[in-house]
C-alpha positions as CSV (number, residue, x, y, z in Angstrom):
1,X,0.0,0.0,0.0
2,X,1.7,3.0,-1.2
3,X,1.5,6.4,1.1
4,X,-1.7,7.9,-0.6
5,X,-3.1,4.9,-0.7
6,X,-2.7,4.2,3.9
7,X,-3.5,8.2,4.0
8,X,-6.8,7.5,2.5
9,X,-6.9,4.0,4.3
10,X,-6.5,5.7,7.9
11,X,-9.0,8.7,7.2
12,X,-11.7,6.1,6.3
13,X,-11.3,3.9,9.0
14,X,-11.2,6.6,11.8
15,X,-11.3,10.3,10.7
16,X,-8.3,11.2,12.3
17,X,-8.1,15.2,12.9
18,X,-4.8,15.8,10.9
19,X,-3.0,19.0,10.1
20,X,-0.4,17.3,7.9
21,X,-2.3,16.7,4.8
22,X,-0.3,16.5,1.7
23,X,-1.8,17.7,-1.9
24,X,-1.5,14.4,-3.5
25,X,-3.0,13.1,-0.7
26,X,-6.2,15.8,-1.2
27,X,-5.9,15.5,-5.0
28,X,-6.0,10.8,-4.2
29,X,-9.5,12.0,-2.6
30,X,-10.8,14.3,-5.3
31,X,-10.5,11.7,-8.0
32,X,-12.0,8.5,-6.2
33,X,-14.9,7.2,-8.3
34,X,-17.9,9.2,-6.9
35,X,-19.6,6.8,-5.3
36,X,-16.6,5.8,-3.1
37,X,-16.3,9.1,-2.6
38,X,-19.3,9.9,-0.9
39,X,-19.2,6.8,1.2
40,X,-15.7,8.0,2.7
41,X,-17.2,11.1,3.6
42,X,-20.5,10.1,5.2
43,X,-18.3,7.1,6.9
44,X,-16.6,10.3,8.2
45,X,-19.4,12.2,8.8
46,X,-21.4,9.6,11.1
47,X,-18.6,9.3,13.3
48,X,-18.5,12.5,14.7
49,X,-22.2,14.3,14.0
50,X,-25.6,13.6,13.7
51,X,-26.3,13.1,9.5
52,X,-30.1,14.4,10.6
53,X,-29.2,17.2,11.9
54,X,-28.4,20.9,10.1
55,X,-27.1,23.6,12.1
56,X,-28.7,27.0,10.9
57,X,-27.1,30.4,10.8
58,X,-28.4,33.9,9.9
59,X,-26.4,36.5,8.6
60,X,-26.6,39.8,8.8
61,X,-25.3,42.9,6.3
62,X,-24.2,45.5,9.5
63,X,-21.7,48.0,6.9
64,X,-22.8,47.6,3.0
65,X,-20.8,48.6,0.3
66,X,-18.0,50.7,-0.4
67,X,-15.1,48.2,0.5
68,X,-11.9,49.5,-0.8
69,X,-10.9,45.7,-1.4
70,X,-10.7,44.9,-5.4
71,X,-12.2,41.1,-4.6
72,X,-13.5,40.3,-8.1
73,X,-15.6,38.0,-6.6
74,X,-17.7,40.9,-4.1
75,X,-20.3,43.4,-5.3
76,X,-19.7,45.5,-2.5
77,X,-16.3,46.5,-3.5
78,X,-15.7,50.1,-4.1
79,X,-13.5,49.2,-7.4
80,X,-16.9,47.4,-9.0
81,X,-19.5,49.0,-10.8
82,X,-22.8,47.4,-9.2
83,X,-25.7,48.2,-8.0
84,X,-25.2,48.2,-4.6
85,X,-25.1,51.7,-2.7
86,X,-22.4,52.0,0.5
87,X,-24.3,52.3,3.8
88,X,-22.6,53.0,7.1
89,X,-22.6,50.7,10.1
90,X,-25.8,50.1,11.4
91,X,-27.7,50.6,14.6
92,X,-26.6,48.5,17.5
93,X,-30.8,48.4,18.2
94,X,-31.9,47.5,14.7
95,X,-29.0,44.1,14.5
96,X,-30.6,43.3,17.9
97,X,-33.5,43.8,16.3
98,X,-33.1,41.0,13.2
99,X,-30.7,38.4,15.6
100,X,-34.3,38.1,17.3
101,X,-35.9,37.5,14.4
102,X,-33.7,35.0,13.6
103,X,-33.5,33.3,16.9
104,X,-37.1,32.7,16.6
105,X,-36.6,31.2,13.2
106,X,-34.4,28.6,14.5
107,X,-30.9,30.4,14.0
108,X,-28.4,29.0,16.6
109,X,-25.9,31.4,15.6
110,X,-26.0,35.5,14.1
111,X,-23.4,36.7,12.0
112,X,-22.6,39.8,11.3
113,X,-20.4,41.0,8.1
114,X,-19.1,44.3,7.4
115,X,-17.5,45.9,3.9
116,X,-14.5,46.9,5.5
117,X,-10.2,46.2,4.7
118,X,-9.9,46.4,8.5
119,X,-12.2,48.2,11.3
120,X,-11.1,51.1,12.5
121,X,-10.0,51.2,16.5
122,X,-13.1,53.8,16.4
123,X,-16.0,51.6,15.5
124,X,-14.6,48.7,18.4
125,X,-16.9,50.7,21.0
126,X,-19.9,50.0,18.9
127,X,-18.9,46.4,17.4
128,X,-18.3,45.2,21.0
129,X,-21.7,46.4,22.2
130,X,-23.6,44.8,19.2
131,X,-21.6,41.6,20.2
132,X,-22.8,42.0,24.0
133,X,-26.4,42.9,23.3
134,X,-26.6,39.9,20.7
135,X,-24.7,37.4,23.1
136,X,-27.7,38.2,25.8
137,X,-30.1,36.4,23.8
138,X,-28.2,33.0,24.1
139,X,-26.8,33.2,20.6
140,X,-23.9,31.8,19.4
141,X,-21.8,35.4,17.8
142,X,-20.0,35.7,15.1
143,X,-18.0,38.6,12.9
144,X,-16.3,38.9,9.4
145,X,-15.1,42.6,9.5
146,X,-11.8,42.1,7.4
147,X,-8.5,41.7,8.5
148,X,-7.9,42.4,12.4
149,X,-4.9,43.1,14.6
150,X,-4.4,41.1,17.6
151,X,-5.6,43.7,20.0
152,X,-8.6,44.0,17.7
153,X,-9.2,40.2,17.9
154,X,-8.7,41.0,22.3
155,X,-11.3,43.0,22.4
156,X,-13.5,41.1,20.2
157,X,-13.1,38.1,22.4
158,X,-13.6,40.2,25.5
159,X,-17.0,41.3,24.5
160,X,-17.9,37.2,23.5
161,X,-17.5,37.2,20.3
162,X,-17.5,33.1,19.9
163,X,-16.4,33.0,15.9
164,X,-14.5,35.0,13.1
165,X,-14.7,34.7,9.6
166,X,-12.1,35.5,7.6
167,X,-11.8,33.1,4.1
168,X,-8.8,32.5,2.8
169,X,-11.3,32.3,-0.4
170,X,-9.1,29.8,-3.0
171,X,-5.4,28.2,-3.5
172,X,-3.0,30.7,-2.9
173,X,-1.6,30.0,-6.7
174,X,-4.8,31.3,-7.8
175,X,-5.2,34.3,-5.5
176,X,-3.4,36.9,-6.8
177,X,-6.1,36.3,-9.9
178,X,-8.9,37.3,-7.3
179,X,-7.6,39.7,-4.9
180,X,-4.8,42.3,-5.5
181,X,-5.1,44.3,-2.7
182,X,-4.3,42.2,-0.1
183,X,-1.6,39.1,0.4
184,X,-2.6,35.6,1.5
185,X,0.1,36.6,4.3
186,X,-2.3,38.7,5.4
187,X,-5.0,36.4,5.7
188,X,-3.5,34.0,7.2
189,X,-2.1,36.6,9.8
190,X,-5.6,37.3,10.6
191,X,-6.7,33.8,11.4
192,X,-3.8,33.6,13.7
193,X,-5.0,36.5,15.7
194,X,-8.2,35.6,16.1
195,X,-7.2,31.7,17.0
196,X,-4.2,33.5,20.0
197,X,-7.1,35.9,21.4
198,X,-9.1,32.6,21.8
199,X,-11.6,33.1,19.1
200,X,-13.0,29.6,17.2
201,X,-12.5,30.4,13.5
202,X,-14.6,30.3,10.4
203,X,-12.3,30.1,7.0
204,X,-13.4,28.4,3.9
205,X,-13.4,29.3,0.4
206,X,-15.4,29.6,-3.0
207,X,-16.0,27.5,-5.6
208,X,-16.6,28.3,-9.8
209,X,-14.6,31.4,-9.7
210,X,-12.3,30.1,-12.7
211,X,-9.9,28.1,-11.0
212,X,-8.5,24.9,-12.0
213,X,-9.3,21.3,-10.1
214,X,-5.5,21.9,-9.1
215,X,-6.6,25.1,-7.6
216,X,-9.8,23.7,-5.6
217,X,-6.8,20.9,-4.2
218,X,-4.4,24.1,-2.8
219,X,-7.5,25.5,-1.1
220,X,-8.8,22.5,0.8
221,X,-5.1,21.8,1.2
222,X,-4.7,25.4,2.8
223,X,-8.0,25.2,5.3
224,X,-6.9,21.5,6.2
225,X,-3.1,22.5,7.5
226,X,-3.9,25.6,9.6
227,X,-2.5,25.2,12.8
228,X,-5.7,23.6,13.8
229,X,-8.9,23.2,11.3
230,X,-11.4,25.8,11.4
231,X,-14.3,25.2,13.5
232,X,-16.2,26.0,10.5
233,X,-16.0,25.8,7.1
234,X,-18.0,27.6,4.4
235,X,-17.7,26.1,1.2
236,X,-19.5,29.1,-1.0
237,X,-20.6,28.4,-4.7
238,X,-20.2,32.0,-6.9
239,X,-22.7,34.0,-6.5
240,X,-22.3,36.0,-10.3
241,X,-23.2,39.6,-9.4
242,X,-23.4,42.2,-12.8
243,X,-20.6,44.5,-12.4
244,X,-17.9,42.4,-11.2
245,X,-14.9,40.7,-13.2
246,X,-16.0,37.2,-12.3
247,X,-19.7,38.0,-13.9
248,X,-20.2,35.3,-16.7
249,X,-17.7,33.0,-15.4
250,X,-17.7,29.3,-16.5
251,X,-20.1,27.8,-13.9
252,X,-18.4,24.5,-11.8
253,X,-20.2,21.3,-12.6
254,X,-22.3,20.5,-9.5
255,X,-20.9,17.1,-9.1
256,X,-17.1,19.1,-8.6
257,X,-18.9,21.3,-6.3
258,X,-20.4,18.4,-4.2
259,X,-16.6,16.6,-4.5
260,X,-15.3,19.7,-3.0
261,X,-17.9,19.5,0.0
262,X,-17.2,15.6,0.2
263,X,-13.2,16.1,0.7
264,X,-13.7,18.8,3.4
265,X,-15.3,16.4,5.4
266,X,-12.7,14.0,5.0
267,X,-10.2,16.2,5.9
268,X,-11.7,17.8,8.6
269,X,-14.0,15.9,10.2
270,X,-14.4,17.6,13.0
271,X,-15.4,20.9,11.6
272,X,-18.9,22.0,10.7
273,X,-18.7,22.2,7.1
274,X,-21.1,25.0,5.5
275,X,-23.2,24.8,2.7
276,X,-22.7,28.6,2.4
277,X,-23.3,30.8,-0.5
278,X,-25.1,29.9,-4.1
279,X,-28.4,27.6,-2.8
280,X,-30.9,30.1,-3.8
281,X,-29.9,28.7,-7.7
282,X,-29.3,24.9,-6.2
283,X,-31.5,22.4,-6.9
284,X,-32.9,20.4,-3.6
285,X,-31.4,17.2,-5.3
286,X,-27.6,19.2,-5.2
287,X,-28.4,20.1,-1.8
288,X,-29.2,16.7,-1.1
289,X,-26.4,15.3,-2.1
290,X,-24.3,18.1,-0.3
291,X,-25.6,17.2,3.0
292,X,-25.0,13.4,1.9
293,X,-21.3,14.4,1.4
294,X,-21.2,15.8,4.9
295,X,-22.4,19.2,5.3
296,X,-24.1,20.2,8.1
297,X,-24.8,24.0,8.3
298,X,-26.0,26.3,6.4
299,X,-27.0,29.9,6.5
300,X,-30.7,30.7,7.0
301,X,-32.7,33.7,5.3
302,X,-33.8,35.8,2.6
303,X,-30.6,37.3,1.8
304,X,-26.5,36.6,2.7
305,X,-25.1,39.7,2.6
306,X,-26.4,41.2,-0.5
307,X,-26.9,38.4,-2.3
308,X,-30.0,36.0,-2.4
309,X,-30.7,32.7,-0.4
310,X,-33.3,30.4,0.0
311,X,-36.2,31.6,2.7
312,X,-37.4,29.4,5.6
313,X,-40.2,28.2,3.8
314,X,-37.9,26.6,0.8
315,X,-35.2,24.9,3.3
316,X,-38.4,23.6,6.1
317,X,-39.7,22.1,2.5
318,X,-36.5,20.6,1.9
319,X,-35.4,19.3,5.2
320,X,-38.8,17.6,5.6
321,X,-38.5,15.8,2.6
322,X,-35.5,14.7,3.2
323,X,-36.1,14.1,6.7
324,X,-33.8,16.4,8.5
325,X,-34.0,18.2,11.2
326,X,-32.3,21.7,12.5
327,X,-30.4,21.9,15.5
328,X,-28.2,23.8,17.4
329,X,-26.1,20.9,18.5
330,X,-25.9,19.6,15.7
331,X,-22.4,19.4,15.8
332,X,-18.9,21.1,17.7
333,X,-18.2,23.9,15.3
């Protein structure tokens, strides 16, 4: 048995939490017939979670628009001609406001995104509160507000923030393709803020922005040797938004999309892995097979951001046919 072949061996029979993933390991996983495939993962899935079970999330748009960041990916980037019209950060009462709403929807978990490079040392006074008041409710918090410095990430945790977001959004080969305006460095500096403050950490990536199967490799490849896996893991399909470079991309075939889902799980089977952004235009038999492949969160809602998402109604009518139910324990991340 050669070393890919007892890598794959070992992660079936136990899925071992390992930071020492190789890429030809990652790549042995992507190509496995698809069928075998999905086994691993659910194999994987079962041993740690509940396969009934979907965690929900809602999140909330707290700063729209005007982001001085050049991803060609975002609508709300400043360098972008969209739609989309800046807005400043939001009242503390109207967030607490909508993480109601969405606590009596089912949401376990509010997060809260703003179109920022960084936030200013200014706006912590108001971020911190809006953590507090939302924390009160006996909601899991969480924050992507750009990159952070580690006193940032201090105060953050201090208030209760439970979880950050900050993607490290494809392979780092294929970054410099989506981004310009910031390094992967700087990412990845960011993630280690928030894990030394104390802060679980949401990172995943995006899917069908142009990049190569290689490419979709190097990102899980990325996530899954952090110095510890996320505790979440969005795995995002493009959302194409008029205005921005990656409008009228190729699309991903949804079987490479649900491969992608099925090797995060793998890999890091203990993480919640996120069906994220894209299900407004997914079927409910991709979905399906998504949560057969081992996701087990998604976000809940009318709207991510600024783009759409499936509403309550659609997801209730989905997890009852399939038989699923949502829940807040539904797994550790």
């Amino acid at each position: 048995m050669n070393a890919v072949d007892s890598s794959l061996h070992r992660s079936k029979q136990d899925g071992e939490v390992r930071t020492d993933w190789t890429r030809d390991e990652i790549g042995a996983l992507f190509d496995l017939p698809f069928t075998e495939l999905m086994f691993r993962a659910q194999s994987v899935h079962r041993m740690r979670f509940d396969p009934t079970k979907v965690q929900l999330s809602t999140l909330l748009s707290i700063k729209t628009g005007g982001c001085p960041e050049d991803c060609a990916y975002c609508p709300q980037s400043a360098h972008h001609e969209t739609e989309l019209k800046a807005s400043k950060l939001i009242d503390t009462q109207e967030v607490l406001k909508a993480a109601a709403q969405a606590k009596a929807a089912g949401s376990s978990r509010f997060c809260m995104g703003a179109a920022w490079r960084s936030p200013k040392d200014r706006d912590m006074d108001d971020l911190c509160e809006v953590v507090e008041g939302v924390k009160a409710m006996g909601l899991e918090t969480c924050m992507t507000l750009g990159m952070l410095t580690g006193p940032q990430a201090q105060r953050l945790k201090g208030a209760g923030l439970d979880y950050y977001n900050h993607n490290l959004d494809t392979s780092p080969e294929f970054y410099p393709q989506i981004i310009s305006t910031r390094t992967y460095q700087d990412r990845l500096d960011t993630l280690a803020h928030v894990r030394d403050a104390g802060m679980n950490v949401c990172c995943g990536g995006i899917v069908g922005m142009g990049e190569s199967d290689a490419d979709r490799v190097g990102m899980i490849h990325a996530l899954a040797t952090l110095p510890g896996h996320p505790e979440s893991v969005p795995i995002n399909l493009l959302v194409q938004v008029e205005g921005t470079p990656l409008a009228g991309a190729d699309r991903v075939h949804p079987i490479e999309f649900v491969r992608t889902i099925a090797v995060a799980r793998i890999v890091m089977p203990a993480s919640m892995v996120r069906l994220s952004a894209g299900r407004k235009d997914m079927t409910d038999e991709l979905q399906a097979l998504c949560f057969l492949a081992g996701a087990n969160s998604i976000f809940s809602g009318e709207k991510l951001l600024t783009t759409p998402n499936p509403g309550e109604d659609r997801d209730g009518a989905l997890f009852a046919r399939l038989g699923m139910t949502t829940d807040a324990c539904a797994g550790r991340g």
